[in-house]
N, C-alpha and C positions, 0 to 999 in steps of 0.2 A: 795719435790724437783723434782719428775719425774714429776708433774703433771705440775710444771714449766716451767719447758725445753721440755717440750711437747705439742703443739698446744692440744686444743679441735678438732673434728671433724666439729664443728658448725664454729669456726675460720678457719678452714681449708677450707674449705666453703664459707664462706663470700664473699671473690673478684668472685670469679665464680658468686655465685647468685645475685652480684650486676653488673657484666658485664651483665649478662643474662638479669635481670630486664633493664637495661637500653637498650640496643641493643632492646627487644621487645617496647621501649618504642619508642623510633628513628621509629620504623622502622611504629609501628602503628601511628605515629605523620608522617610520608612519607605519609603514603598511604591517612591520612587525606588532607595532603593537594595535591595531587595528585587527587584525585576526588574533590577538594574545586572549582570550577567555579572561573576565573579570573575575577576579576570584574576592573580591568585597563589593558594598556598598559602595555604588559612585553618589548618587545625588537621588537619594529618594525623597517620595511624597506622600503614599500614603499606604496602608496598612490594612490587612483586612485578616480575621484569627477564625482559624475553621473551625468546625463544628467538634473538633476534639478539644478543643481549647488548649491546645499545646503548637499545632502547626499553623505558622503566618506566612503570607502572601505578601509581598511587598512589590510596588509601583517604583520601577527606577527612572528617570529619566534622561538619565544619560550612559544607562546600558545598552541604548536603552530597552523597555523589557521589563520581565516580571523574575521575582526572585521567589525561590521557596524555602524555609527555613520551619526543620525539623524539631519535634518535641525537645531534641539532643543540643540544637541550636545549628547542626549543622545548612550551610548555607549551599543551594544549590541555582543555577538558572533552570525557571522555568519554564519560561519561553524567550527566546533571542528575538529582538526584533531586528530585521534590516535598518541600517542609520541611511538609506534611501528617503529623502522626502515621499511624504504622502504614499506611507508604506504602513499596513497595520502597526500600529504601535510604535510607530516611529515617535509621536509624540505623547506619549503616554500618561494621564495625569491623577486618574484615578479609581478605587477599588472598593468593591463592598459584594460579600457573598448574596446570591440569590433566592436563601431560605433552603434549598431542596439539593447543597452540594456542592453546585456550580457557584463560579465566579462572574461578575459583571464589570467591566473593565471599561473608563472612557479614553477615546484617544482623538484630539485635538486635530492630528495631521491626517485624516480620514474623515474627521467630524462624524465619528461614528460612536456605538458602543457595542462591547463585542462581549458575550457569554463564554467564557472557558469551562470542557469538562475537566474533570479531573486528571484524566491522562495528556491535558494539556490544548485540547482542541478544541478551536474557535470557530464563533459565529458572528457575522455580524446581523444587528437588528435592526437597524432604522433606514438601511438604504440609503446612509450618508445625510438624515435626518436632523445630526444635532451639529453645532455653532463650536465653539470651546466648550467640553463636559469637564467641571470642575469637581462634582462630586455626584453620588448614586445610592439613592436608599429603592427597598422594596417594601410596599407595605406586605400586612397579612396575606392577603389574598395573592401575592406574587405580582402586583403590578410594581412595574420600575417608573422612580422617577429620577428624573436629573436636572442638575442645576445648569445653567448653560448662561457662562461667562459673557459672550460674543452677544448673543439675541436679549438678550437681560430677561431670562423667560424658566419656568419651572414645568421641566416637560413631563407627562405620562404614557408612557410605553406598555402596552401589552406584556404582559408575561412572554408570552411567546414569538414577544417581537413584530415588529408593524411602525406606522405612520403614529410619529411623537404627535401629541394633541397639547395645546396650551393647558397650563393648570395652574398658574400664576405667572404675577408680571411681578419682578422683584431687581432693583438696582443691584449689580454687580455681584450675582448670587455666587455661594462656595460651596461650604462643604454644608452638609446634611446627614440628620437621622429621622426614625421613628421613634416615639417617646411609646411606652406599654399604652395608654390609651390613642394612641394612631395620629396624633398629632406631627405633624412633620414638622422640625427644627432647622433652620436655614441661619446660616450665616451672609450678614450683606457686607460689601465693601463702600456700600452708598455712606451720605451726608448723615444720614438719620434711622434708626430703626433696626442696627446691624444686631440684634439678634430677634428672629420671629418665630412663629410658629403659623404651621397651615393646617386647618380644620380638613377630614375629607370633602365639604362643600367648596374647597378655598377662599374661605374667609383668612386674612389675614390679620394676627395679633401680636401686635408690638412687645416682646419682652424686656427688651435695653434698645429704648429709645432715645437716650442722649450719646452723643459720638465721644467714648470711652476707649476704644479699642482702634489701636493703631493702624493693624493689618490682620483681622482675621481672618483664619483659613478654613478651621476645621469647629467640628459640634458634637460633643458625646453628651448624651441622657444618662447619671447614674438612677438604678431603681426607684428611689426617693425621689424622684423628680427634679435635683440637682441638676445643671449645664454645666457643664465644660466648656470653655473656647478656646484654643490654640490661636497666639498671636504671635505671627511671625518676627517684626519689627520691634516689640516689646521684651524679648526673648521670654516670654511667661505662657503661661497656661491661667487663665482666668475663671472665677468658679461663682456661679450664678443663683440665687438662691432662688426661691419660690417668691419671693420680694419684687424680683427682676434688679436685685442692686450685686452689680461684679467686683468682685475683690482678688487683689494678685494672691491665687493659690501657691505655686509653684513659679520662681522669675532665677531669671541670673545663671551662669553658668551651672553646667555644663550646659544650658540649651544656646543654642546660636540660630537658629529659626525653626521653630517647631511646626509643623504642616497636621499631616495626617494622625488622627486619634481613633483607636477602637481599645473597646474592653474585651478584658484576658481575665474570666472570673471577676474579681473583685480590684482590679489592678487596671490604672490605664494606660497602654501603650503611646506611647507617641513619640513620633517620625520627626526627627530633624536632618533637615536638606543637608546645611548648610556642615553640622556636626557628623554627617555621613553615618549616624547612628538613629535604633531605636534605644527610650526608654522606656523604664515601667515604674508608676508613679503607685503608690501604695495607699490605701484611704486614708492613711494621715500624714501624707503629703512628703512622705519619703522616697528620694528619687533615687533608681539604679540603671545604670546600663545595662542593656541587653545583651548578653553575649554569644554574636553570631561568628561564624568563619568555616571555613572548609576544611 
């Protein structure tokens, strides 16, 4: 009877050595796949198509890191970031070439923005200069600007890197382009005004001034002077005349939140986080997946 009413030592035991057993199990099953090499798209943002117009750059941010994806489609990393806080690239959020090759890269967890060559090697420029960089155009002449989330500010960076200088004050700025007459195009997340444009004096002009747009992210210029906007929350792509009146281009599945947009020739890409894919939308609004993988 006492042997009963009395646990073994071995039973008394048990739940321990089996929490313990599993806890090393998890944790060695972490670390595996922690060093396991992504071999897709985890959670991209945004999108940037080289100078050959076949090979894309993609902002992952939960690689996190940059991907590179060949004429072929083949998918490779281009640079691994450390998932170290406040490691380059550890927070990575956005991409746009720099006219002459190079890559221009924002990252969030640096408050930096970093110049990639080709073979992969980075710079940074601002000396820890910018706030949240949400998106990055250059004009002609090779100066960078960027939109900066955090400071609510539209910064200009030397070509060759230096002390950001204000260049507009803009609610909850995103993504950005240059339009062929040098007009910068800015997305807001503010109350009013979310899509503008900046003169190089920065004057600022209202293109869709009534709050239309859910959650935009991103801003493509087609040559005709068309806008584009990607809207995450909306699941659409919204298409802007020279009126300033937006109408859903592209909505509804397959997109599940559309982020990053660049033109591929006459076709616009664009980056869905959430669908862990790019598409390519065709000028009469027909949509295909991109087909990437290793």
């Amino acid at each position: 009877m006492l042997i009963m009413n009395r646990p073994s030592r071995l039973l008394t035991w048990l739940p321990v050595l089996a929490t313990t057993i599993g806890l090393a199990t998890l944790a060695s099953s972490s670390a595996q796949d922690a060093s396991a090499p992504a071999k897709s798209l985890l959670y991209p943002l945004d999108v940037s198509v080289a100078a050959d117009a076949k090979t894309l750059y993609l902002v992952d941010r939960k690689l996190p890191g940059l991907w590179k994806a060949t004429a072929t489609g083949k998918l490779e990393v281009f640079f691994q970031a450390s998932k170290k806080f406040r490691t380059p690239l550890n927070a990575v959020r956005c991409i746009a070439g720099d006219g002459k090759g190079g890559l221009l890269v924002g990252d969030s967890g640096t408050r930096e923005v970093y110049r990639f060559s080709a073979d992969g090697k980075s710079t940074p420029l601002t000396k820890g200069g910018i706030g949240i960089a949400m998106g990055i155009a250059t004009s002609s002449d090779g100066t960078i600007f960027v939109s900066d989330l955090e400071l609510q500010r539209i910064w200009s960076v030397p070509a060759a890197g230096g002390e950001p200088k204000e260049f507009a004050v803009l609610p909850a700025p995103r993504g950005m382009t240059f339009d062929k007459t040098g007009q910068l195009w800015v997305v807001s997340g503010g109350p009013r005004n979310q899509l503008v444009k900046i003169a190089p004096d920065g004057k600022i002009t209202p293109v869709v001034k009534d709050r239309t747009f859910i959650y935009p992210n991103d801003v493509a210029i087609a040559k005709d002077g068309t806008a584009y906007v990607s809207d995450g929350y909306a699941d659409c792509i919204w298409k802007v005349t020279a009126d300033g009146k937006p109408v859903k281009w592209v909505s509804g599945k397959p997109l599940d939140n559309p982020v990053g947009l660049d033109w591929q020739g006459p076709n616009l890409l664009v980056v869905d986080s959430r669908a862990g894919q790019v598409f390519s939308i065709t000028p009469d609004a027909k949509l295909t997946a991109v087909k990437l993988g290793q």
